[in-house]
C-alpha positions in Angstrom: 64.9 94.1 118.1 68.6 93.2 117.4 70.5 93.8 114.2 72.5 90.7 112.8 76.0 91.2 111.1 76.7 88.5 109.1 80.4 87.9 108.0 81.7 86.5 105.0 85.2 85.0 105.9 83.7 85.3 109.7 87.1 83.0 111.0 89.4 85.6 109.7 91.8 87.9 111.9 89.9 91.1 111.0 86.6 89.5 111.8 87.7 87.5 115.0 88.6 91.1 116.1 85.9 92.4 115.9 83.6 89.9 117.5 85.6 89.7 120.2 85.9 93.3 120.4 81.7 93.4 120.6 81.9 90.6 122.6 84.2 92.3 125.4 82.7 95.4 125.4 79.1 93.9 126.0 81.2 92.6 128.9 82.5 95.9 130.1 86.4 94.0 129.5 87.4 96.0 126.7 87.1 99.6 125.8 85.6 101.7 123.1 88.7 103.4 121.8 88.8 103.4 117.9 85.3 103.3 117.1 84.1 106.2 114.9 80.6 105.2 115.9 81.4 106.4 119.5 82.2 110.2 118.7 79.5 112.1 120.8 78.1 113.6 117.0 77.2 109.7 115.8 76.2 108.7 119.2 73.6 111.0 119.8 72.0 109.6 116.1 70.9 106.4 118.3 73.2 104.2 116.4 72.3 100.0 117.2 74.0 99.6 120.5 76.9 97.2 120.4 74.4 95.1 123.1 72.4 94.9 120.2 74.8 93.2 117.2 74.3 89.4 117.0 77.2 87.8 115.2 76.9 84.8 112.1 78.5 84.5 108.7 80.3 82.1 106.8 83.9 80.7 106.1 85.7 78.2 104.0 88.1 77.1 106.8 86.9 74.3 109.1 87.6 75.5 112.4 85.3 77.6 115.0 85.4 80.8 116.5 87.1 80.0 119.4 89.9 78.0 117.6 90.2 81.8 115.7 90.1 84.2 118.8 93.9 81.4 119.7 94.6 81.9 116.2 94.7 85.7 117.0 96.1 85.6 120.8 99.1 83.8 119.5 99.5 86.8 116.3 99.1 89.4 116.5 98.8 88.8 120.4 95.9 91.5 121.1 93.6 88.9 123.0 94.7 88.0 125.8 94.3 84.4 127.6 91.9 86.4 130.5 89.8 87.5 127.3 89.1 84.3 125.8 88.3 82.3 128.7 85.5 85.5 129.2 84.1 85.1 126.8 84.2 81.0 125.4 80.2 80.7 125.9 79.8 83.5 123.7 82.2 82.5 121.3 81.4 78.9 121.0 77.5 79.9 120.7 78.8 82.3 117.6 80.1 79.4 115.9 76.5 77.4 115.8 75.7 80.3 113.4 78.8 80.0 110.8 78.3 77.8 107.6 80.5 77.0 104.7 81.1 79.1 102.5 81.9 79.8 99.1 85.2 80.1 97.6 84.6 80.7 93.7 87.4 82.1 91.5 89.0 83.4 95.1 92.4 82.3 93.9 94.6 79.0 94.9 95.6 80.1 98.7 92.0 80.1 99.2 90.8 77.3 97.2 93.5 75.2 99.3 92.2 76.4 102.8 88.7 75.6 101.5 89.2 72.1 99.8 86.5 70.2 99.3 83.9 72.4 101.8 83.3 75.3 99.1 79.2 75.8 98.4 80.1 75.9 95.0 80.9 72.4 94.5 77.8 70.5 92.8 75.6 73.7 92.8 75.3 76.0 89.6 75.2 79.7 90.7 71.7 80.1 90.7 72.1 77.1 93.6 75.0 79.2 95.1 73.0 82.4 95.4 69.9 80.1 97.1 72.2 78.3 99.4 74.1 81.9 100.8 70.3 83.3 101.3 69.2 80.2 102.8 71.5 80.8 105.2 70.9 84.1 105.8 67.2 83.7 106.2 68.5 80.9 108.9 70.3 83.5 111.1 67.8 85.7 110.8 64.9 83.5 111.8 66.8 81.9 114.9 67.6 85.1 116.3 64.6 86.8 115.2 66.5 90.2 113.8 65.2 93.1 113.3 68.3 93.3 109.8 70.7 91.6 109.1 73.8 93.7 107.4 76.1 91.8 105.4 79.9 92.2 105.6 82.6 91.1 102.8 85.7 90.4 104.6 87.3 87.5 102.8 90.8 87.5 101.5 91.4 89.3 98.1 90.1 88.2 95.1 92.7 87.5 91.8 89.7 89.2 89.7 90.4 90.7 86.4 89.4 94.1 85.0 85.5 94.3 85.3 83.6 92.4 83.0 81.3 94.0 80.4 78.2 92.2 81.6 78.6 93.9 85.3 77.6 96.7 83.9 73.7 96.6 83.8 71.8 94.0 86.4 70.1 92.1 83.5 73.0 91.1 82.1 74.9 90.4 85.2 71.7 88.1 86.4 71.8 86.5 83.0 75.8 85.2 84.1 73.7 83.6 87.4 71.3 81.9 85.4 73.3 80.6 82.5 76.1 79.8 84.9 78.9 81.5 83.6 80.9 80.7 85.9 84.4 82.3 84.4 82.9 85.8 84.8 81.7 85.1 88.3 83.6 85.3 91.8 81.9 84.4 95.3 82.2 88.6 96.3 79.8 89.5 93.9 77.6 86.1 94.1 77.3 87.2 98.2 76.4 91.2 97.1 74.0 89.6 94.8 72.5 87.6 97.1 72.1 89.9 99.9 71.3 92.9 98.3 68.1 90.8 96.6 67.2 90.0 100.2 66.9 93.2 101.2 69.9 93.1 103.6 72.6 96.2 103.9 76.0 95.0 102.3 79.7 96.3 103.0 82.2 95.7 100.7 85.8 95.5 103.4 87.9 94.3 100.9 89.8 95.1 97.0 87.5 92.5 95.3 84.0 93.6 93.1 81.3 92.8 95.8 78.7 95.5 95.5 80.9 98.0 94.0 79.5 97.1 90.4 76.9 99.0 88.5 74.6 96.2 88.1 74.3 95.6 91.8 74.0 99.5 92.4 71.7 98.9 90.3 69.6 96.5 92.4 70.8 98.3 95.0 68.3 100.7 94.4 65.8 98.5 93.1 65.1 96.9 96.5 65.7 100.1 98.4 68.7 98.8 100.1 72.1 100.7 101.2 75.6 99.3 100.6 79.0 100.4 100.9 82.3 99.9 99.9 85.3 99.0 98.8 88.6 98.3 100.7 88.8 99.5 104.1 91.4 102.1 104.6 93.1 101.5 107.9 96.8 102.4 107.2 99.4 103.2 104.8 96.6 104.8 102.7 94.8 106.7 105.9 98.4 108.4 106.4 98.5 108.8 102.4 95.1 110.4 102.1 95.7 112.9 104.8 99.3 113.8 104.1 99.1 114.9 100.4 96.2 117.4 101.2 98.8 119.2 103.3 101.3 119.1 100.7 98.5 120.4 98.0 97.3 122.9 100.7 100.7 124.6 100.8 101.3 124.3 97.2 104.6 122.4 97.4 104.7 119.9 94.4 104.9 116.4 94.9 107.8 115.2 92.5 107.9 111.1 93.9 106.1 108.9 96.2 107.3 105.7 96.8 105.5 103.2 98.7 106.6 99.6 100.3 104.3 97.3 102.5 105.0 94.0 103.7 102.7 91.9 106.0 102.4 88.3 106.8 99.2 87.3 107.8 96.7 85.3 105.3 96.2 88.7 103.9 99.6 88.7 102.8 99.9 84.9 102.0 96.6 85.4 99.6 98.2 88.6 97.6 101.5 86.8 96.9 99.0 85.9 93.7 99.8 88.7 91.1 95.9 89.1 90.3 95.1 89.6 94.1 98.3 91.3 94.4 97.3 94.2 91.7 93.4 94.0 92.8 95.4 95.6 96.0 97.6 98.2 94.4 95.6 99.5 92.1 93.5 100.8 94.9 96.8 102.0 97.2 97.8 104.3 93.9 94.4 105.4 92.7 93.9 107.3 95.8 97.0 109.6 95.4 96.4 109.8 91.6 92.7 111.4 92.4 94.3 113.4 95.3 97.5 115.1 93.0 95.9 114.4 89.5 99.9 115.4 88.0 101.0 113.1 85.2 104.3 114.1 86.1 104.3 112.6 89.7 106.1 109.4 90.2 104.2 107.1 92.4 105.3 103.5 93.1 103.4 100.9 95.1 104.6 98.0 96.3 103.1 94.9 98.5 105.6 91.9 99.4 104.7 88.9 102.1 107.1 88.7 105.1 105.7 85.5 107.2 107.7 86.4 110.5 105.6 89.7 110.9 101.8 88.0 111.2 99.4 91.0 111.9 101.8 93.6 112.1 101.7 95.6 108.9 104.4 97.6 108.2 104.6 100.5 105.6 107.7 102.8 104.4 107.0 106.0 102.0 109.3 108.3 101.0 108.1 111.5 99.6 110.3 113.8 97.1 109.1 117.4 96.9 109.8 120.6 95.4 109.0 123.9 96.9 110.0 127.9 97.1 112.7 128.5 94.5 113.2 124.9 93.3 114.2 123.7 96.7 114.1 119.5 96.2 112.7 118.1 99.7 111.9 114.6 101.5 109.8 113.4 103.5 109.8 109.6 104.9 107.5 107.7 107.3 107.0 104.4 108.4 104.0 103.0 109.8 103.8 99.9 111.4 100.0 99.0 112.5 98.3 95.8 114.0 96.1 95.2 110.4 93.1 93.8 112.5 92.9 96.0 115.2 92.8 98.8 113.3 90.5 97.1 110.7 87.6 95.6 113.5 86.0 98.8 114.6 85.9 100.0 111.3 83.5 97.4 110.8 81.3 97.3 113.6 81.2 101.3 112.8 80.1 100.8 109.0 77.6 98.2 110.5 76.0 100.6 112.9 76.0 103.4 110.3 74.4 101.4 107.5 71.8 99.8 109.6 71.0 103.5 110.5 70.5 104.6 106.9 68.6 101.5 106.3 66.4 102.6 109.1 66.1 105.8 107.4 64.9 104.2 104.5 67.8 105.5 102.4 69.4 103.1 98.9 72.0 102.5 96.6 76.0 103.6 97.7 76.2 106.0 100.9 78.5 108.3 100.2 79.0 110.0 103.3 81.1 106.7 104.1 83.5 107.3 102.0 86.3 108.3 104.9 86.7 104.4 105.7 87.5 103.3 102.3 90.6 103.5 99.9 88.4 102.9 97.1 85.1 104.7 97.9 82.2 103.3 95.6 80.9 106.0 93.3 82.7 108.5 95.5 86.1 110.6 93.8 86.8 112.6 96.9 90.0 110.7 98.6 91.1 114.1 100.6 90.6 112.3 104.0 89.6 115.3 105.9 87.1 116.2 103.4 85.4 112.9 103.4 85.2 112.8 107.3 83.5 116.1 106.9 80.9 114.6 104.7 80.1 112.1 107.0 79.7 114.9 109.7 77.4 116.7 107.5 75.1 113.5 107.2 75.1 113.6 110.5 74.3 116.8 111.0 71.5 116.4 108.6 70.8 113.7 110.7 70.1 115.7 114.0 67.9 117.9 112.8 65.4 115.8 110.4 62.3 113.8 112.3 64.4 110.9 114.1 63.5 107.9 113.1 62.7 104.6 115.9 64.2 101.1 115.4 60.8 99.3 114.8 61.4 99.8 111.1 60.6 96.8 108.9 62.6 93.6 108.8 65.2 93.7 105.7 64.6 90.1 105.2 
């Protein structure tokens, strides 16, 4: 049976990527390069096949797949005319399995691109949470899927600092049912609503989703895995394995100063200061863990630039001391295509959840850690040291009974 991956903000550029990434490698047009889930270790753990993923989700933006795949042809420019006209059956049968979604307390970029479509009009919370499992049920049923693993990759949230009542599942539920809707945004509503259907849920992105003790909480309750939050597929990758070699030499980091711009809808959406900090907070928490010296100056900085679309760019420069005083620097810049280094990330988390669901394992997997900046439960941000966690897992893996794929349906 197939394994469903159901994508909240499924018309966005990181999304589109990665469908039509699946897509074109089902079709033998596109390669495997970039996917974690293809090292020969993780292969050999019988991983879902990418033949195997069957694409749905939801999106606030009235438009289709196809209409994103030109979207992303025309910026970042990665999909090529050949590639679309390939695959426009599959693409246009993808859309059939997109609904509306829900755009509570998102901010006002995407309250604008949602207008009037947003779930959340008319329906209290309780009605939100039955409407996004309603649909879920929907894909699931039509395809017949084996799981369905849900995936949070909708533009930042402008949340606040966590709210006391996300702190224990009663409470939080009590918000749903008394519709609270101040305390509520549609990241953790989806969470909520998967994770009590049983379905694996990733958390892509800086806002709450599952990352919140209450839903680790039900997490656990329903025996289901999640992970998350914010993928880490730049700046913070270089960050995360730099400063282990600085620390490894015992040169001491004096300054690091940080500058990003980007101008996709990513970048449009964290123009809003609450999105915008949401962001940095988990850029600089990262080297704080990694250093943990008061002293160091660390700066972070994220500004829009609409000319460059996809194409992320990043400048640090690094001020560091070493034998007898010596005062050092080090600068980089790194300029990445956001969603192509984003997409198979995501298909990777997908196949590697829905194989610890198979295993019948719950709550936060740690051993994921390596793809996030701000790994759920998880204080390890040395980059080389998380990848060796998830080598260990699969190590552990290799040698414990293997497990077959006609484990129960999630949903």
């Amino acid at each position: 049976m197939k394994t469903g991956i159901w994508i909240v903000g499924a018309y966005g550029s990181v999304a589109t990527c990665a469908v039509v990434g699946a897509e074109a490698i089902k079709k033998g047009i596109a390669s495997r390069t970039g996917l974690v889930s293809e090292l020969p270790a993780i292969q050999e753990l019988d991983v879902v096949p990418i033949q195997d993923l069957v694409f749905g989700g939801c999106d606030v933006r009235a438009t289709d797949m196809l209409g994103a795949a030109e979207e992303v042809r025309r910026d970042p420019g990665i999909v090529s005319h050949e590639m679309i006209d390939a695959l426009r059956a599959e693409l246009l049968e993808i859309s059939r399995d997109v609904t509306a979604g829900c755009s509570l307390n998102c901010g006002e970029e995407v309250s604008g691109m949602a207008g009037d479509r947003g779930i959340e009009n008319g329906r209290t919370a309780s009605e939100v949470v039955a409407e996004i499992q309603r649909q879920i049920k929907a894909f699931r049923e039509r395809h017949r899927l084996q799981r369905v693993v849900v995936v949070n990759l909708a533009s930042t949230e402008a949340a606040p600092e966590m709210p006391r009542e996300y702190q224990s599942l009663k409470e939080f539920a009590r918000l749903i049912v008394e519709d609270r809707r101040k305390l509520l945004c549609a990241s953790v509503l989806y969470a909520y609503s998967a994770l009590d259907l049983g379905c694996p849920f990733v958390n892509f992105t800086p806002s709450f989703g599952s990352s919140i003790p209450a839903l680790e909480e039900l997490a656990v309750i329903r025996g289901v895995p999640h992970a998350g939050k914010d993928g880490k597929t730049g700046e913070t990758l270089v960050k995360t394995a730099l400063a282990p070699m600085f620390l490894a030499r015992n040169l001491r980091l004096l300054a690091w100063e940080s500058h990003n711009i980007l101008g996709n809808r990513d970048g449009l959406v964290l123009r809003q200061p609450g999105a915008n900090k949401s962001k940095i907070r988990d850029k600089e928490e990262a080297l704080k863990q990694l250093v943990k010296d008061e002293s160091l100056h660390s700066h972070v900085s994220i500004d829009y630039c609409p000319s460059l679309g996809d194409w992320k760019t990043a400048w640090d420069f690094i001020h560091f001391e070493g034998f007898l005083g010596t005062r050092m620097t080090m600068q980089f810049t790194w300029q990445g295509c956001d969603s192509a280094l984003a997409a198979p990330l995501v298909l990777d988390l997908v196949r590697l959840i829905d194989f610890a669901a198979r295993r019948g394992e719950s709550g936060a997997q740690k051993q994921l850690a390596c793809f996030f900046k701000s790994p759920w439960q998880v204080k390890e941000h040395d980059f080389f040291k998380q990848f060796a966690a998830l080598m260990e897992y699969v190590e552990r893996a290799h040698v414990e009974q293997p497990v077959g794929k006609g484990a129960r349906s999630e949903v």
